[in-house]
DRENDRENTI-19841 format. One record per residue (C-alpha): residue in three letters; y, z, x. Coordinates in pm, 1 decimal. Layout:
# residues N
ALA;Y;Z;X .
...
This chain:
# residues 453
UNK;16770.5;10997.4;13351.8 .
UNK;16566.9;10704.9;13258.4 .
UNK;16751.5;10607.4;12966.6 .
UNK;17019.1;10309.2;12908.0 .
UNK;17300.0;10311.4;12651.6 .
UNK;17495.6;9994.5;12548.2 .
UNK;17907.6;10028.5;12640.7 .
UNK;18110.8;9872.6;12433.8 .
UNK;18115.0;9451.1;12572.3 .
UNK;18134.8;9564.4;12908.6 .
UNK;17893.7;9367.4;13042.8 .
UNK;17495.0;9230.3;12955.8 .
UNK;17227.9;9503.3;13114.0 .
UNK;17083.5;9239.7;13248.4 .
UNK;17136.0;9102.0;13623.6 .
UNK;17002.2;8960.2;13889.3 .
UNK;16802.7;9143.1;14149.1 .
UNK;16612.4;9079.5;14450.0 .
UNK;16293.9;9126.5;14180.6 .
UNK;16477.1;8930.2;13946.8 .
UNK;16626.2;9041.4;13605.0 .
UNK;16674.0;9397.4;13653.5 .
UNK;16808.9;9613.8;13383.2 .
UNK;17069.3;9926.7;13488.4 .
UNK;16925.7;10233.9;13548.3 .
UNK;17239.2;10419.7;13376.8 .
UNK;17453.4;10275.4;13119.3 .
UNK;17857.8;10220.5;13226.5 .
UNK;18036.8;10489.9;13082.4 .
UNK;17766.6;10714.5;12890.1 .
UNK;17678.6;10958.0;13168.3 .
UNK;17970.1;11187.8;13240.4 .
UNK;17774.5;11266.7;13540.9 .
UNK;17899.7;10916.0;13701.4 .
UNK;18223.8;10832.3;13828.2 .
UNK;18205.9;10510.2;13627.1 .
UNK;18656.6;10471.1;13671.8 .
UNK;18512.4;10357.1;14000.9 .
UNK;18296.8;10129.6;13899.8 .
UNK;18501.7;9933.5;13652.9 .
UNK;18810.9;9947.0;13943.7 .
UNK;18566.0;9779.7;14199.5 .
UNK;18443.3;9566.0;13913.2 .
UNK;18859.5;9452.0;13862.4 .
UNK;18907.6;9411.1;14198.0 .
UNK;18612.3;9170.9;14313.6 .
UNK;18539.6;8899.4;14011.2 .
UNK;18665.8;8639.2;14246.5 .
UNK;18303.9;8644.4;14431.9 .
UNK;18130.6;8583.5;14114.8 .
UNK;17829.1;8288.4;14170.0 .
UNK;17800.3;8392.8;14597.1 .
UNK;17470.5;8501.0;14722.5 .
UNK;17458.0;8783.5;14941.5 .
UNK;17099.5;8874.5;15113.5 .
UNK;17054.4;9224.5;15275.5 .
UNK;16729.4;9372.6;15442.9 .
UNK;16649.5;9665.9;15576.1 .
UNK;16430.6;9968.9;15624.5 .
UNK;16344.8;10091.0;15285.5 .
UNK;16017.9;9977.2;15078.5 .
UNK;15779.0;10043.6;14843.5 .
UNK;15981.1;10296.6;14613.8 .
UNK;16292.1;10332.7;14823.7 .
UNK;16312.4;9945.9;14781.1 .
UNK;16300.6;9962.1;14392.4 .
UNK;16570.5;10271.3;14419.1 .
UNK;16779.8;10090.3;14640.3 .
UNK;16773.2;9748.3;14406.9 .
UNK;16872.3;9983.8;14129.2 .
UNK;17195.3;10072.1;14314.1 .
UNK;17216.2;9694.4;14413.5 .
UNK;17201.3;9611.0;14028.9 .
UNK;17536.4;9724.6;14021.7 .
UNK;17675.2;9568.5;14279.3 .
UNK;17563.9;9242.7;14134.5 .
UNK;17681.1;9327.3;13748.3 .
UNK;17986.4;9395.3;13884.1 .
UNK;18090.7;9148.0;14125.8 .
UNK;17857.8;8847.1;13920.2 .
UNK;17692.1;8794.3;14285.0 .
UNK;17345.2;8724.2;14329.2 .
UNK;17280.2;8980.4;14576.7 .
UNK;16897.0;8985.3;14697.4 .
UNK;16735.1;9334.9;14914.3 .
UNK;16423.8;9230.4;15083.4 .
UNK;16233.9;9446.4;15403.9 .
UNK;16013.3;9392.3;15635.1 .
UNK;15722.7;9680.1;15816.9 .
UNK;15841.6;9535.0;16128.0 .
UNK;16239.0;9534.7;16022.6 .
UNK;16347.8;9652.1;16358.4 .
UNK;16182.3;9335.3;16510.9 .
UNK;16244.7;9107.4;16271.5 .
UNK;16668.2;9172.3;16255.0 .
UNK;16650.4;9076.2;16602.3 .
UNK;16475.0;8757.5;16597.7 .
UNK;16655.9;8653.5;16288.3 .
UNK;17034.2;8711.4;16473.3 .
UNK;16851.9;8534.0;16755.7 .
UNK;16751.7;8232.9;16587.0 .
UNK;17112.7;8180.3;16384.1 .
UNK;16954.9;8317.8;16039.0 .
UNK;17039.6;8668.6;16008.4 .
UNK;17101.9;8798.4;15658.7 .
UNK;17441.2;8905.0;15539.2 .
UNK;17398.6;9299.3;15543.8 .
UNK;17133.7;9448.3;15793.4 .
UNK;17070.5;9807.2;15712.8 .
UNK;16905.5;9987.9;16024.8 .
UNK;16851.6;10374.4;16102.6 .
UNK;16880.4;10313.0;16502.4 .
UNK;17264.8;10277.0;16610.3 .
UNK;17071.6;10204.3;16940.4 .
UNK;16968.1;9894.8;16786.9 .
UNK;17253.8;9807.0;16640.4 .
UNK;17482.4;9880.9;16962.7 .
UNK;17243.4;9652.3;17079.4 .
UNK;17324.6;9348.7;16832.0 .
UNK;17703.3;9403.0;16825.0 .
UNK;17680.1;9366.7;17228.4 .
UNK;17531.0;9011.2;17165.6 .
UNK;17795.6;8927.9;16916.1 .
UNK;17564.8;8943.4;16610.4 .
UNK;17814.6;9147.3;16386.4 .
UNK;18136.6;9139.3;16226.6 .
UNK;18397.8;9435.6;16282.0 .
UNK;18468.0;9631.3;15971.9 .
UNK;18797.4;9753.2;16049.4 .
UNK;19018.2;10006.7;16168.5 .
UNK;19084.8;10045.3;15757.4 .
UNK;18741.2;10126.8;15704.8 .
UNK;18691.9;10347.2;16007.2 .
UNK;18994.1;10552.3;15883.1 .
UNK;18853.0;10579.6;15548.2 .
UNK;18545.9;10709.1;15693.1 .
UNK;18733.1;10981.7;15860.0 .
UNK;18881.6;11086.9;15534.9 .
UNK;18638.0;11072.8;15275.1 .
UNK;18288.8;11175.8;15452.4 .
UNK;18221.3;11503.9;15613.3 .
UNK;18184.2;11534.3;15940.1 .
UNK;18385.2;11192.7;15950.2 .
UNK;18448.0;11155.3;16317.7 .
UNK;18079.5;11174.7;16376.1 .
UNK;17962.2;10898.3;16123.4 .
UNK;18259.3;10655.7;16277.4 .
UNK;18122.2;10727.2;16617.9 .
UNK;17782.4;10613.5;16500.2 .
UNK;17893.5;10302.8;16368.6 .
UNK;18130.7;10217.2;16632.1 .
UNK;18009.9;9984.0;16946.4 .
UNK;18114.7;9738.8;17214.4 .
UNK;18111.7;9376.7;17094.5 .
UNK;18048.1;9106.8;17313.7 .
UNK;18383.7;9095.0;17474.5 .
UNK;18288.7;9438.6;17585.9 .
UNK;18586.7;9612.4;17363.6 .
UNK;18471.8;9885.9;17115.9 .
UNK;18518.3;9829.8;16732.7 .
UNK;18351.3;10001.6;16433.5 .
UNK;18064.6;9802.2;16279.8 .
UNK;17834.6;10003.7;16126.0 .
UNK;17906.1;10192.2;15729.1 .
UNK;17694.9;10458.9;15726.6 .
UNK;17476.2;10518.2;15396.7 .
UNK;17195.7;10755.4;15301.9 .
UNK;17168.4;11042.2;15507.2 .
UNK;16872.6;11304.3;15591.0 .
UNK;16928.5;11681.3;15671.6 .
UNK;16702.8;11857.4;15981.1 .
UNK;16891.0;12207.5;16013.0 .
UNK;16750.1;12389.6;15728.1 .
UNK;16587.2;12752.7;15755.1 .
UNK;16256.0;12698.8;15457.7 .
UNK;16167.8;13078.0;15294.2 .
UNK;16038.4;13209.6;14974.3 .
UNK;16290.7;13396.9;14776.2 .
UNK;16068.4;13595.6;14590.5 .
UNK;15894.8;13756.9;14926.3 .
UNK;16275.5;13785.7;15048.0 .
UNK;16342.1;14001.5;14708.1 .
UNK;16045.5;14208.5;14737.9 .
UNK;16143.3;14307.9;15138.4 .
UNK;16517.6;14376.0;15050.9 .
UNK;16599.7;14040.2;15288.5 .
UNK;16938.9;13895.0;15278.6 .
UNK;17011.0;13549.2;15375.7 .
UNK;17150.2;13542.1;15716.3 .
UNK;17482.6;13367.5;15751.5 .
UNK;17500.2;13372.1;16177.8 .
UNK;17247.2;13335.0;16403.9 .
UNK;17331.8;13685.0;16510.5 .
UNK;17209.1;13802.4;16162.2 .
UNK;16940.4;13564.4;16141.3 .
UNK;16777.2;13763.4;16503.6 .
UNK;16838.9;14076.0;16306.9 .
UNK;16666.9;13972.3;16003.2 .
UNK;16402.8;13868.6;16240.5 .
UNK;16354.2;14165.3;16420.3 .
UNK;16404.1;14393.6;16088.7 .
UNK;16122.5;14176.0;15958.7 .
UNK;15880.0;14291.6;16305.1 .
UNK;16037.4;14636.9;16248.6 .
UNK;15850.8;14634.0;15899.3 .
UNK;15532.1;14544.0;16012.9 .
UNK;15554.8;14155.8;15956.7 .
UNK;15649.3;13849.0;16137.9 .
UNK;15909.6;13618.9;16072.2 .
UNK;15843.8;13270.6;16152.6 .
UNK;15541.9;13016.1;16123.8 .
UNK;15613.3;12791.0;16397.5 .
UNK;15336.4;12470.5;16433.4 .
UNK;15396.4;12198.8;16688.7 .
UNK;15098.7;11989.2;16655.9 .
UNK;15126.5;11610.1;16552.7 .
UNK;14842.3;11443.2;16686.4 .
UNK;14980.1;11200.5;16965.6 .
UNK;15332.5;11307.9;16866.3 .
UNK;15281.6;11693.1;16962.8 .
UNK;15567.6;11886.9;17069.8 .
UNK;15813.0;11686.2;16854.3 .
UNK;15919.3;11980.8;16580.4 .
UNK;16001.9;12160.6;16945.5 .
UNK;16260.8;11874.3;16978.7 .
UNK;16425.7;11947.9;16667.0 .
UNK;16461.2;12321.0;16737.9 .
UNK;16630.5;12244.9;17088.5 .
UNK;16859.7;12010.9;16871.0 .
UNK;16988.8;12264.8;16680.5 .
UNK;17031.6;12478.1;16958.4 .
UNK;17211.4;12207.6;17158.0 .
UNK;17501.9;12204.6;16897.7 .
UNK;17470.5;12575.5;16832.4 .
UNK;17557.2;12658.6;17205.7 .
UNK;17768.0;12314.2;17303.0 .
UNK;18021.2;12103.5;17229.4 .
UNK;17964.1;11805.7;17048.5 .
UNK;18086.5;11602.5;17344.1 .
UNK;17760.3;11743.2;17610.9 .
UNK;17532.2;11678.0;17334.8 .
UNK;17620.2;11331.8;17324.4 .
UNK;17598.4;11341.0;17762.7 .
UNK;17285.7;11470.5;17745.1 .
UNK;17162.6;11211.8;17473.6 .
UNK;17301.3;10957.7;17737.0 .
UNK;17201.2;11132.4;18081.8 .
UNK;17541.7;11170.8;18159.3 .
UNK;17458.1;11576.0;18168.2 .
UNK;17105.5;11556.2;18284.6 .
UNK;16792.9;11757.0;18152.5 .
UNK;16787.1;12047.8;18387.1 .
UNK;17199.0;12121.8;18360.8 .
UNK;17214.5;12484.6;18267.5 .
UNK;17383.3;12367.3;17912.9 .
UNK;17024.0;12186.9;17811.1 .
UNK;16792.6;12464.0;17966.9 .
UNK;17050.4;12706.2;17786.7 .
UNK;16932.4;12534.8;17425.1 .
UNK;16562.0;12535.5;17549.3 .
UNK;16596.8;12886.9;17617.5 .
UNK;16735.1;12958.3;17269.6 .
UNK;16443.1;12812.2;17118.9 .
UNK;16197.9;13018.2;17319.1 .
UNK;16305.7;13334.4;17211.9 .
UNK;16176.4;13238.3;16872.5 .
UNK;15898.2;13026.5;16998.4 .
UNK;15753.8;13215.9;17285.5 .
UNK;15822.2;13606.0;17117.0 .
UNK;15460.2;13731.5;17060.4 .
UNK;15575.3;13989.1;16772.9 .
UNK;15820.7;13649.1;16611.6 .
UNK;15535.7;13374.7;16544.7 .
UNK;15265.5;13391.1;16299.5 .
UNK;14932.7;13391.6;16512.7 .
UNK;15099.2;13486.8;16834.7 .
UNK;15263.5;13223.3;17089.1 .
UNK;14933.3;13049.9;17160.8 .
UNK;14909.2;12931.5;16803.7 .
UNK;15247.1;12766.6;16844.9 .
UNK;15149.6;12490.1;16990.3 .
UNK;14742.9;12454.7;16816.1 .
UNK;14851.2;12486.1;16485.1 .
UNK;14979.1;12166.8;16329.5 .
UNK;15313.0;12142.6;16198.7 .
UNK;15193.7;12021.5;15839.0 .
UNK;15007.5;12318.8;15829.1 .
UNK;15261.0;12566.3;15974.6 .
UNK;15457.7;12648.2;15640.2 .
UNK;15164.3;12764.0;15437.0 .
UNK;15201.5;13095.2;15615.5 .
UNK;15502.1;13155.2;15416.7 .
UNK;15298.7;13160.1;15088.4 .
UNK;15043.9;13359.1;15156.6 .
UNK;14969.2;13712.9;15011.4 .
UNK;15094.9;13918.3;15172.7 .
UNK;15325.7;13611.1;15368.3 .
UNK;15195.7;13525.0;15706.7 .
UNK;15582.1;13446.5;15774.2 .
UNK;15877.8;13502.4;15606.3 .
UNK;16117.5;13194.9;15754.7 .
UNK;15980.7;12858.3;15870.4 .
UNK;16241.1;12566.5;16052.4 .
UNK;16186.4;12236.8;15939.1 .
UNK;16340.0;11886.4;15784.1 .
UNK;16435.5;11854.7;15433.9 .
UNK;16128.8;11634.6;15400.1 .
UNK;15849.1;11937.8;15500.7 .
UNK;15834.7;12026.5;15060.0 .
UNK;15574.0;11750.1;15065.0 .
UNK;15358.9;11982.4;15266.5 .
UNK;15385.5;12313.9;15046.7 .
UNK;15113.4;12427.1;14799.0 .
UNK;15085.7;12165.7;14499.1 .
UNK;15292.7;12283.3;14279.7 .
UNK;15538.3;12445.2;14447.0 .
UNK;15893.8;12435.4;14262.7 .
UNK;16200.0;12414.0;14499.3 .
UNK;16460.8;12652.7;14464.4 .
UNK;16203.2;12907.9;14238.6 .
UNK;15906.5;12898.6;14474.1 .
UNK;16036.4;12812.9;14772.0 .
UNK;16428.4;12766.3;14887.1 .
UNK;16617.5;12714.2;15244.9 .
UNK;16944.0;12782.2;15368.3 .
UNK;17151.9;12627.0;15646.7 .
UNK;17013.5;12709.9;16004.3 .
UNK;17340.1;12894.9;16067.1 .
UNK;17542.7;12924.0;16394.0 .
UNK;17678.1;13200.1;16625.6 .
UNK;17963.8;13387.2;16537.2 .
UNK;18042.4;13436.7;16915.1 .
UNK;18039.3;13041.0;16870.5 .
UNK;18243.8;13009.2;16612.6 .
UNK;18489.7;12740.7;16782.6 .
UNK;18185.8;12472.3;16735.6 .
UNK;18209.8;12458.9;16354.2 .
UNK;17925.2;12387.0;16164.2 .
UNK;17758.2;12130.2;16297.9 .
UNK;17415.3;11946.1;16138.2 .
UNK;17135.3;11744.7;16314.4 .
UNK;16989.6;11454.5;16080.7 .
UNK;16967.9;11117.7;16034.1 .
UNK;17094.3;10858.6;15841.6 .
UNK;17077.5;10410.8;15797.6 .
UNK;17374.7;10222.1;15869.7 .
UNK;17509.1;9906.8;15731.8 .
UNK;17613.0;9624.4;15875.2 .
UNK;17730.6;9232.5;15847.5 .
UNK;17539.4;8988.7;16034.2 .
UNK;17660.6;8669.5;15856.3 .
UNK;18002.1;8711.5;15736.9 .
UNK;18097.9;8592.6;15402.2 .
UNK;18396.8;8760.1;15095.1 .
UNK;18034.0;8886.7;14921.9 .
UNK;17947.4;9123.9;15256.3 .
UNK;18223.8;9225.4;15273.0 .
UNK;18278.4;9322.2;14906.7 .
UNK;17947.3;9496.6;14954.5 .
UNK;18087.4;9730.8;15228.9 .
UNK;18380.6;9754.2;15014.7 .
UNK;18123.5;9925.1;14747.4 .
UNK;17998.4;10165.7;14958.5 .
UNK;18327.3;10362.0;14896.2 .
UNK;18275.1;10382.2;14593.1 .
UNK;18117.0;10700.4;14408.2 .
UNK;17900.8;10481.9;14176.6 .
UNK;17718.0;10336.9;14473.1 .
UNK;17610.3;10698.3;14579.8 .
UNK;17564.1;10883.9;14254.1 .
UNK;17287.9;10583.8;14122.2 .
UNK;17045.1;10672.8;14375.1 .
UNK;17169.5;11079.7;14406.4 .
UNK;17063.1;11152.3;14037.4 .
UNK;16693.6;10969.7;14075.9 .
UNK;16586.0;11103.4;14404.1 .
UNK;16575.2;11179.1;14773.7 .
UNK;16937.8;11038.6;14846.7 .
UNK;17182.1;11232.1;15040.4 .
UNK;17514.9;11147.0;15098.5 .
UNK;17819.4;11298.4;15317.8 .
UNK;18050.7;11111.9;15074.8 .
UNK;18290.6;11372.1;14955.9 .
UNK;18403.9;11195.2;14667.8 .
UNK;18077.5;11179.7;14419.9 .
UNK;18051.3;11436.8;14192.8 .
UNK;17726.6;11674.1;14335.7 .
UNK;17631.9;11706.2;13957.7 .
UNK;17468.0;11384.3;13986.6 .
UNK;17210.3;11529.9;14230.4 .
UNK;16841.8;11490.6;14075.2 .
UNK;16772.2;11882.8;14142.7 .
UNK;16971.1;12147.7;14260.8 .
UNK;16784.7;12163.9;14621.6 .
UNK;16884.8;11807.0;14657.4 .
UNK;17279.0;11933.8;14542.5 .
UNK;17210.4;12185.6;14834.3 .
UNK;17157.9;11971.4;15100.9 .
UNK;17461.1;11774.8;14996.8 .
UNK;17723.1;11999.0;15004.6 .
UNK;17547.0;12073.0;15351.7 .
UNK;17634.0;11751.9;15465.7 .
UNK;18015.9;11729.9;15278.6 .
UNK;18070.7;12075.3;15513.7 .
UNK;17963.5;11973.1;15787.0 .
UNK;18257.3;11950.8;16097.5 .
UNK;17969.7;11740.9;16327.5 .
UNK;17694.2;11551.5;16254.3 .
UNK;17452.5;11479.5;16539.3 .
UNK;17136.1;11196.8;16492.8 .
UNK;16812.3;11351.8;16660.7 .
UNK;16894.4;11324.6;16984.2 .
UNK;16501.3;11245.9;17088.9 .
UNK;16504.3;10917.9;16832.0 .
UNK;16842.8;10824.1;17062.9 .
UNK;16659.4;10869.5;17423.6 .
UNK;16461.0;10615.5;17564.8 .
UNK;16140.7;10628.2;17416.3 .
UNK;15950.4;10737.0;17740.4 .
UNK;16187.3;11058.8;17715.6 .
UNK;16281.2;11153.7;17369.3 .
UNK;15884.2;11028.6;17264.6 .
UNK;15715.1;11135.2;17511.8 .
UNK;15814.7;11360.3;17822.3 .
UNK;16044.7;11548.6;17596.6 .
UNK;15777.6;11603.1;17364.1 .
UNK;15489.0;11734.2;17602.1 .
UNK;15752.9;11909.6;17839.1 .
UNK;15797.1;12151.7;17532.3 .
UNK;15476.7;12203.5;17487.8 .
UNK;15437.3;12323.4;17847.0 .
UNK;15740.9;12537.9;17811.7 .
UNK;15558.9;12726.7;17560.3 .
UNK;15246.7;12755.3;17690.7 .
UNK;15395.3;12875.8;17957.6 .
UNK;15654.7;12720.6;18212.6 .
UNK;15956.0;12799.6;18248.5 .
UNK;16236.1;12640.0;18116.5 .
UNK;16456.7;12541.4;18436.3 .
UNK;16080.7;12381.0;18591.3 .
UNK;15975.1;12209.7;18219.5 .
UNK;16376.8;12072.3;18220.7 .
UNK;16333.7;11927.0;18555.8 .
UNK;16013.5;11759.3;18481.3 .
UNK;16176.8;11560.7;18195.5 .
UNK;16428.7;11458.0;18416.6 .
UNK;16220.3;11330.5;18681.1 .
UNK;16036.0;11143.6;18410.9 .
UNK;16397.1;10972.1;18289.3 .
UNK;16486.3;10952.1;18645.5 .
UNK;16154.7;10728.8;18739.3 .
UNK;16230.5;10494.7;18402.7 .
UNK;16278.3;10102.8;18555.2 .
């Protein structure tokens, strides 16, 4: 994937980046893997821009930064603009003093649309357009969600979308190991109804189903969020989600207590959790999925990001070794689609010029996606790239998760105030499973948000 092929006089492979002269990653034209028509149309379409400047910051260093400048390379061959990526460990802080102080960069890419409500309520970005907000509906899965994320009340207090989203992560994934799966005679379940009845036919033959591990140091309790997540848009409409996120439908309403509930019938089932319910909440979530590769397994199914791999045995080869499927919903649910809790970074313009908005204008392209998709941890929800172009097959995976999906829901603790969704959220569950109930532990959280000045 390294390698870089000469087309024709299509252009020099050499352009400037925001490390200088950077050389593309993949040739124009000599990867069928690439949707390179796109490339050369958005290349047609925006030579007038050649000689701008464009800066964009954002969240991504070290080698997310040099991934990202390799999709930028692009951008810059094909427009002739000198577009320049720089970050910052304190990005969140620094995006707002910059707007602040008049000297905001062109793009700003930022994970938070808290933040970014924020900003586009002080008049610090540009509207994108109903065009691009329509677009978004058509070409991304889960559509509706993504414009909702990007869409915000500007300073005349009138709602307008703002925000492209770009790069996205996955959270509701089931981790097992196929070949202890083959050996039982397990099926992958494709409801939550079947997934209880794997779980319980896995207890029926003398072992237990999940490794469950909530411990994070000062974060405890947080994997607990996740499951609640899932449960959230498992058992309820899109629509109370988004209440609860914003206290419209308060902590202890039966819908949230509901979700906790669902998550404690994994979490607090003696005969479900690898080391019984007290180990739940001692046993450290890096930790927790090594039960699954033990001999015999400790557990059979662990819940967990797309990013938990990193923690497996060295070695360990995705899809061979270790695989996942989608944490699947209710059939007696089946009217709430198949939603996905995840996360994702949004861009948007903070100093308006034809170069931004070309740059937004690439986003829709394929060849913006599939650059970063075939070197490696980029998701997308862009149904338009080819999944081919995915580095790895568990990567492909995850992406067709995301084209599928009919909702897409941001962690709903990262959205909170950070006194709820980082804290009393957090060590409520933690109580809940050592042993209060849910209705009391629900109630507590809300007198925590209800106290916030």
């Amino acid at each position: 994937m390294s390698r870089a092929f000469w087309m024709g006089t299509a252009m020099a492979a050499l352009i400037a980046g925001s490390a200088g002269a950077q050389e593309l990653k993949f040739a124009p034209g000599e990867d069928a893997r690439f949707n390179w028509q796109s490339f050369e149309e958005f290349k047609a379409a925006h030579g007038d821009i050649k000689g701008e400047s464009l800066t964009l910051f954002g969240p991504w260093r070290g080698e997310d930064e040099i991934l990202f400048n390799s999709v930028l390379a692009y951008f810059n061959a094909a427009t002739g603009v000198d577009g320049r990526y720089s970050s910052s460990e304190n990005y969140e802080q620094q995006i707002v003093i910059d707007t602040q102080a008049g000297s905001p960069p062109n793009i700003a890419i930022i994970p938070q649309p808290g933040l970014l409500a924020d900003l586009a309520s002080k008049g610090f970005l540009t509207p994108l357009g109903d065009e691009t907000a329509n677009w978004l509906k058509e070409n991304y899965g889960a559509g509706e969600s993504w414009v909702g994320y990007g869409t915000y009340k500007g300073k005349d207090a009138a709602e307008a979308f703002y925000a492209f989203p770009y790069k996205a992560d996955v959270k509701s994934l089931v981790w097992y190991v196929p070949e202890n799966f083959e050996e039982a005679g397990y099926e992958v379940p494709k409801t939550m109804e079947d997934l209880i009845k794997l779980s319980d036919q896995i207890v029926e033959d003398g072992g237990v189903p999940w490794c469950i591990g909530l411990g994070s140091g000062g974060a405890t309790g947080w994997p607990a969020t996740d499951w609640v997540e899932d449960m959230m848009l498992r058992t309820q409409p899109a629509e109370t989600y988004d209440k609860w996120v914003s206290n419209e439908i308060k902590f202890d309403d039966p819908a949230v207590v509901g979700a906790i509930d669902e998550f404690g019938k994994f979490a607090k089932n003696e005969k479900y959790v690898s080391g019984g319910v007290a180990a739940v909440t001692s046993t450290d979530f890096r930790d927790s999925p090594k039960g699954l590769f033990g001999i015999p397994p400790k557990c059979y199914l662990h819940h967990q990001a797309s990013f938990i791999p990193s923690f497996f045995p060295e070695g360990t080869e995705l899809g061979t070794d270790a695989d996942f499927f989608y944490m699947p919903t209710y059939e007696a649910k089946a009217d709430l689609g198949t939603p996905v809790l995840g996360a994702g970074t949004l861009v948007a313009i903070t100093k308006d010029s034809p170069a931004a908005k070309a740059f937004v204008e690439f986003l829709k392209t394929p060849i913006a996606h599939e650059v970063w998709m075939a070197q490696a941890a980029f998701l997308t929800p862009y149904k338009g790239v080819n999944v081919e172009a995915y580095a790895n097959e568990p990567l492909k995976k995850q992406g067709e998760i995301l084209t599928t999906a009919t909702t897409f829901r941001f962690d709903a603790s990262d959205l909170m105030p950070g006194k709820i969704g980082a804290g009393a959220f957090w060590t409520g569950m933690i109580d809940y499973v050592v042993g209060k109930d849910a209705n009391t532990v629900a109630a507590d959280i809300q007198k925590a948000w209800d106290g916030l000045k």
